[in-house]
N, C-alpha and C positions, 0 to 999 in steps of 0.2 A: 438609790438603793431599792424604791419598791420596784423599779424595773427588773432588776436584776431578781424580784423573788417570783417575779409574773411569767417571767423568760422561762428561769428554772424549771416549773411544770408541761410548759408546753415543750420542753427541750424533751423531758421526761417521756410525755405520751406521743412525741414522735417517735422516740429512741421503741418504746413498748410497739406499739404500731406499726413502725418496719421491722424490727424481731421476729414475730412471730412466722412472717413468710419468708423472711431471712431463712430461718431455722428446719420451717417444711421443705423448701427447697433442696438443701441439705443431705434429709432425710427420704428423698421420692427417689423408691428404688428403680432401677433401669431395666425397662419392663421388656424389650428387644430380647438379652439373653435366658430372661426365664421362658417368655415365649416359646420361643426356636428350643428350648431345653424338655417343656412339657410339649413338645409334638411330634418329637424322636420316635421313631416307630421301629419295633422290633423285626426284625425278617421269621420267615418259616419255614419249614420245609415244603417243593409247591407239591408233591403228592399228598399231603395234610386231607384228611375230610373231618367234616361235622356233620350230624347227623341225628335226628329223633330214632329212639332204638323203641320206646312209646310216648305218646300214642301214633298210631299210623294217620295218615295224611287221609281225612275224609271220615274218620271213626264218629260213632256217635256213642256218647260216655253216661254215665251218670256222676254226680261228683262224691266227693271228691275226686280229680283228675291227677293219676302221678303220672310225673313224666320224666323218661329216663336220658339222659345226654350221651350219643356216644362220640367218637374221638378215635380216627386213625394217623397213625405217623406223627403223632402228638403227646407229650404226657400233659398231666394236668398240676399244677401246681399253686398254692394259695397266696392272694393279690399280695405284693411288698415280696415277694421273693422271686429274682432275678434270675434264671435257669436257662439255657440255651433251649429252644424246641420245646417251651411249657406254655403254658395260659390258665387263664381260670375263664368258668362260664358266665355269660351275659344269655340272660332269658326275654325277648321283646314281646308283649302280652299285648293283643290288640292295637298295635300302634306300627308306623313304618318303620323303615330301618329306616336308626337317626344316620347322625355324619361317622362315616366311617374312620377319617383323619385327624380324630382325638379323642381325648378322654370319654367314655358313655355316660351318657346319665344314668341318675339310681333315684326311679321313682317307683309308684306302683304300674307302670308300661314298660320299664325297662330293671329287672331283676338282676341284681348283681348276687353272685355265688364265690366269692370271694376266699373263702374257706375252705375251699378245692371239691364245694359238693360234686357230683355226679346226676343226681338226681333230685326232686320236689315233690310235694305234696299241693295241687292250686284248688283252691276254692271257687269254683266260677260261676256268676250267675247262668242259669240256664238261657240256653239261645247258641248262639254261632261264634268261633275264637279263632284268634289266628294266632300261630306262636312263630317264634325265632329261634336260631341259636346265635349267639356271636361268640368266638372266641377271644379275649385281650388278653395282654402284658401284665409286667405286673404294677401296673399303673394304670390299668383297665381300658387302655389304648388298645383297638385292634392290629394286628401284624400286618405286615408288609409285606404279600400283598393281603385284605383282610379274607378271615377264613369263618363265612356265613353260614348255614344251613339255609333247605330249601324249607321258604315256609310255608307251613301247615295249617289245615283247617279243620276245625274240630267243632262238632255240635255235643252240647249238656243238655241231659232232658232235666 
């Protein structure tokens, strides 16, 4: 009999012990079709432009600096809503253009306007800036093919 009460627990914390990756396994979802799902890219129209309407390319400002987005062959519409020939704006503030073949980042280098702005208000130290425009989906992916502006350089006294 004391065997059988000695067996019992380690029968126990085996049974406990393979369970739990039993159970993770299970549960690990299948990362293939979300992949392929978040990198779906929307098409555009290819006469589409982007473009700084202000400030002009070479200006020297004082701050605060507004800057206005314009948008040809394009409406604009706010990120999570699905629209043929829409986007909302991506602002890239002293940094390069990131990867154009997925989601953008949303830090202070890359400005999501998400809300269908058109325009900003930026705080900039003074010295030399460079800005972007990106246009994305409404999943903050740019289109296919993506639809950049040319970027701009700005000095803040």
């Amino acid at each position: 009999m004391p065997l059988r009460r000695s067996a019992a627990p380690i029968a126990a914390a085996l049974f406990l012990l393979a369970a739990p990756g039993a159970r993770a396994a299970e549960h690990e979802p299948a990362a293939a079709p979300a992949a392929a799902e978040a990198l779906a890219r929307t098409s555009r129209p290819a006469d589409a432009e982007l473009y700084f309407i202000t400030p002009a390319d070479g200006a020297t400002l004082t701050g605060p600096v507004t800057v206005r987005f314009g948008l040809r062959g394009m409406g604009v519409a706010p990120a999570g809503v699905q629209t043929p020939n829409t986007g909302h704006h991506h602002l890239v503030v002293d940094a390069p253009t990131p990867p154009l073949d997925r989601p953008l980042p949303a830090d202070e280098h890359h400005v999501h306007f998400g809300g269908g702005q058109t325009e900003t208000t930026l705080e900039l130290a003074p010295g030399t800036h460079t800005l972007q425009l990106i246009l994305a989906d409404h999943l903050h992916v740019p289109h296919d093919p993506p639809l950049v502006s040319d970027r701009i350089t700005i000095t803040v006294e």
